[in-house]
VMD Tcl script that draws the C-alpha trace (Angstrom):
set ca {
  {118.64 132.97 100.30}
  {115.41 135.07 101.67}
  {113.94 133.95 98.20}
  {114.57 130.47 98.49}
  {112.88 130.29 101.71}
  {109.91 131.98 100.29}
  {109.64 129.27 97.82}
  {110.01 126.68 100.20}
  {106.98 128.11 102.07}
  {104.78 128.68 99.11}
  {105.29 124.56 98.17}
  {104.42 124.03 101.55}
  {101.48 125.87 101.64}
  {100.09 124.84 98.46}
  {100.71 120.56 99.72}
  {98.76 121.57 102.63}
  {96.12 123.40 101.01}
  {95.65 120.06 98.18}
  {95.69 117.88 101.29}
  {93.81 119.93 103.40}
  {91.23 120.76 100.41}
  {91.82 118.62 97.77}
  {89.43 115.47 98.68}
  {85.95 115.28 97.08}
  {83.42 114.41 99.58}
  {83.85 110.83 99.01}
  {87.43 110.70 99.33}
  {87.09 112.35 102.80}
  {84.87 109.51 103.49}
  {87.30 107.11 102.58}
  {89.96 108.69 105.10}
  {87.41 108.73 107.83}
  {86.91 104.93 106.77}
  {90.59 104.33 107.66}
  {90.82 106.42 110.52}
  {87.99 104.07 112.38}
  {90.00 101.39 111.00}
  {92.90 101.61 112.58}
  {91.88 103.34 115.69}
  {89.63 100.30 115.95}
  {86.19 102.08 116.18}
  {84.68 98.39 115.45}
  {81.04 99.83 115.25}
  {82.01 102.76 112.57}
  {83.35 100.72 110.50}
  {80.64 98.22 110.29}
  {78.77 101.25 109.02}
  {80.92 101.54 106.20}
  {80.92 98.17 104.78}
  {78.85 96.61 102.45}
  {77.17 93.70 102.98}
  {79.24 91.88 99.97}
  {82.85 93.21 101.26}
  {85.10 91.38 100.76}
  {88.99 92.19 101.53}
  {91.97 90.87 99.57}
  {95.10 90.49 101.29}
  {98.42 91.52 99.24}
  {99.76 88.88 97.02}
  {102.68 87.32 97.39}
  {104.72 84.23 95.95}
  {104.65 81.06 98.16}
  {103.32 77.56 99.55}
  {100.70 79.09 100.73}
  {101.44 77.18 104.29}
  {101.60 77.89 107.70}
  {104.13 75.90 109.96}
  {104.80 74.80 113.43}
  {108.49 73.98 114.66}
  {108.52 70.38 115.81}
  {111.39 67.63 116.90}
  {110.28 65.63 114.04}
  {110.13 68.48 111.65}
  {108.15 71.26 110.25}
  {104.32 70.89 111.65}
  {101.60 71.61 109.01}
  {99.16 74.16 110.63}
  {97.04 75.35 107.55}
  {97.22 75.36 103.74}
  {96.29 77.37 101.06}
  {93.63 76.26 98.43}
  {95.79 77.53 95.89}
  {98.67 75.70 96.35}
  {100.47 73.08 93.50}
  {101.68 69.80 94.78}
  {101.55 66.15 92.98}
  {100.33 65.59 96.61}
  {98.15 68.03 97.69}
  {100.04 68.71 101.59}
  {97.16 68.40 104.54}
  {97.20 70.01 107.86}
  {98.94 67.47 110.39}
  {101.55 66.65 107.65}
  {105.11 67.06 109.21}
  {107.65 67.94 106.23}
  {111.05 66.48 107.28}
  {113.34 67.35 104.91}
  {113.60 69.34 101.69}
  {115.59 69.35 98.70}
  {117.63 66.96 100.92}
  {118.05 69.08 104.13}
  {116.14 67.74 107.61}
  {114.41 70.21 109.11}
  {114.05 68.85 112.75}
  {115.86 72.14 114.07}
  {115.88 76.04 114.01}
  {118.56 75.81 111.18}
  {116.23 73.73 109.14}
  {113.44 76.01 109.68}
  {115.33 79.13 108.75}
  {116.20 76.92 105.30}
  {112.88 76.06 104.31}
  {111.72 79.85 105.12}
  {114.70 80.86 102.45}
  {113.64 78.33 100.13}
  {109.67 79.16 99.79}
  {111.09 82.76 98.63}
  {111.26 82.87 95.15}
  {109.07 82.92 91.77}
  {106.31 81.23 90.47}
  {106.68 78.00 89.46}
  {109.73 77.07 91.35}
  {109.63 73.49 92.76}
  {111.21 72.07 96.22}
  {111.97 68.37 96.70}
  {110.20 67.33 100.27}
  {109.59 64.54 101.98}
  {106.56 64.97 104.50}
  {105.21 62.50 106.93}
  {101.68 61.39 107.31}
  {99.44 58.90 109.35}
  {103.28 56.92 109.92}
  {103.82 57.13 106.28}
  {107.28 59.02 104.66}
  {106.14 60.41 101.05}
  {108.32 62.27 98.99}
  {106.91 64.99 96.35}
  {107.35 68.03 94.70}
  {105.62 70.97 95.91}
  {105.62 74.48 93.53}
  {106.09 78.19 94.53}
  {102.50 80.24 93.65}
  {100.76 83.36 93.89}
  {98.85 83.03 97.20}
  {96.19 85.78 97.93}
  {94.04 85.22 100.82}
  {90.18 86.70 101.11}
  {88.31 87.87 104.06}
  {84.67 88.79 104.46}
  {83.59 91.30 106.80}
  {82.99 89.43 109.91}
  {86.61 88.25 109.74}
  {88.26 91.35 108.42}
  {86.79 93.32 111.93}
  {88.01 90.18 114.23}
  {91.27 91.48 112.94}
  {90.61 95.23 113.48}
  {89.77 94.18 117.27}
  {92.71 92.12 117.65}
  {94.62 94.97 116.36}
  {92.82 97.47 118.71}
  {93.70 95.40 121.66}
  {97.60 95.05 120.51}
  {98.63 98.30 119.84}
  {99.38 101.37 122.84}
  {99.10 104.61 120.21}
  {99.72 104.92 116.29}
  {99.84 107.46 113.97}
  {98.35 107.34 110.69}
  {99.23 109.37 107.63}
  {97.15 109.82 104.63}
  {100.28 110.55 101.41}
  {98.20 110.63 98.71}
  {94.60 109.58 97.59}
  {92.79 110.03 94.34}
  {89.05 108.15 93.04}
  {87.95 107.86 89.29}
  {84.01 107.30 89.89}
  {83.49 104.23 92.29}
  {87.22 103.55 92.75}
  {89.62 104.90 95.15}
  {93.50 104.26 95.54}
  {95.03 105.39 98.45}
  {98.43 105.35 99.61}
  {99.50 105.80 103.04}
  {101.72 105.34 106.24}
  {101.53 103.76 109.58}
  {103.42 104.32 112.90}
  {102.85 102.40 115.99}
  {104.60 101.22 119.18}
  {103.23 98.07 121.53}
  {104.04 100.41 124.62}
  {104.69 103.46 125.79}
  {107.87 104.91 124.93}
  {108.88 101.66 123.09}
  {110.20 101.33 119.92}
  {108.34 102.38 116.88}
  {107.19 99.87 113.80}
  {105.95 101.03 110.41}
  {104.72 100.41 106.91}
  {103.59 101.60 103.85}
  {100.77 100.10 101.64}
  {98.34 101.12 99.12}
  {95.11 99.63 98.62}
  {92.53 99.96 96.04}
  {88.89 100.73 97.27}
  {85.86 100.09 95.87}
  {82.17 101.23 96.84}
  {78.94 100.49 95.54}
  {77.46 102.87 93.30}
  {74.15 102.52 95.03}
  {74.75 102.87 98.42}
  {78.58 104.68 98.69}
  {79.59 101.83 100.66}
  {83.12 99.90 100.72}
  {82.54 96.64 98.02}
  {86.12 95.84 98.49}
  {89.56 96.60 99.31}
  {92.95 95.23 97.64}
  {96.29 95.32 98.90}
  {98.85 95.96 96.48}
  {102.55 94.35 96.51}
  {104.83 95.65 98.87}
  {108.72 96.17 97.76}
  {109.95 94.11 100.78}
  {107.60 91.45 99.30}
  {109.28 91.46 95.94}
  {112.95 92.15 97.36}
  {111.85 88.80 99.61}
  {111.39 86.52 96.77}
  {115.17 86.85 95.63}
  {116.81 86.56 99.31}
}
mol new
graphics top color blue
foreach p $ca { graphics top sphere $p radius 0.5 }
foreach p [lrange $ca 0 end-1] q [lrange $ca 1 end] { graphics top cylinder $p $q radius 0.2 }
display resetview
């Protein structure tokens, strides 16, 4: 027994020693990058950006839409460039019904939500409303990815700043092969003090200039929840 408690300390001791010791300089730079991030140190991470960043949201399978709940039906807020229709869907657009169902309540809503999960290529009957018109279509499930430059990415680090009471960040594992960096951590947060606790898990692939060490890029990676989604 006294042995297998030895053993349990040594593996201990040798994760926090690689942890503790087993960054380059550049990762370390990397987990400093991250550690502004989320703690919202707006002007630190400006400092590690490059002038060409550009950050890529994870992917996921979709219309590519954002919606409104209306008494008519489902209120067209935004739509994604990359989306397949025979007619392209605009913002204003209210989709009534689809695949035959109206969606001028919460049940319809929670029907169309269940319907955009699945895989690429998979069509839904609508019939969408514009300028007084009813227009019925076919609209296709596709890989939606959206992009944000800099300027954009940090309006979202403030408006996370601003949101959250504490977090906890957690760096599991990170390892570079020259300019490129994957890194996969956690995140722990609560929206008050003593509340309840939300979390996540992503990895994202870095990328830096080679002239100037700072961050090109960054790509989120799928999520299991977001392929688990697409068959619920």
């Amino acid at each position: 027994m006294k042995r297998y408690y030895l053993i349990r300390i040594a593996i201990f001791f040798t994760f926090f020693v690689t942890m503790a010791f087993g960054q380059n300089k550049k990762e370390i730079q990397i987990i400093k990058f991250l550690e502004s991030r989320y703690s919202a140190d707006i002007d630190s991470v400006r400092l590690f950006l490059d002038n060409n960043f550009i950050y890529y949201h994870s992917p996921y399978v979709g219309l590519g839409i954002t919606t409104e709940m209306t008494k008519l039906g489902l209120l067209i807020k935004s739509v994604s460039p990359f989306m397949k229709t025979t007619n392209m869907l605009k913002k204003g657009d209210v989709i009534l019904e689809a695949d035959n169902y109206k969606l001028n309540n919460n049940k319809g809503n929670d029907y169309f939500k269940r319907r955009t999960n699945g895989a690429a290529g998979d069509s839904i009957k609508i019939i969408f409303s514009r300028n007084g018109d009813s227009i019925s279509t076919l609209v296709f499930l596709t890989k939606q990815q959206l992009q944000q430059r800099s300027d954009k990415f940090i309006d979202d680090i403030k408006s996370y700043g601003d949101r959250w009471f504490d977090y906890e960040l957690s760096i599991i594992d990170i390892f570079s092969k020259k300019d490129r960096f994957v890194v996969h951590y956690s995140w722990e947060g609560s929206l008050v003090e003593e509340g309840p606790n939300y979390s996540f898990r992503a990895i994202e692939i870095i990328k830096t200039s080679r002239k100037t060490n700072k961050i090109v890029s960054i790509e989120a990676t799928w999520t299991e929840k977001q392929f688990i989604d697409q068959f619920n």
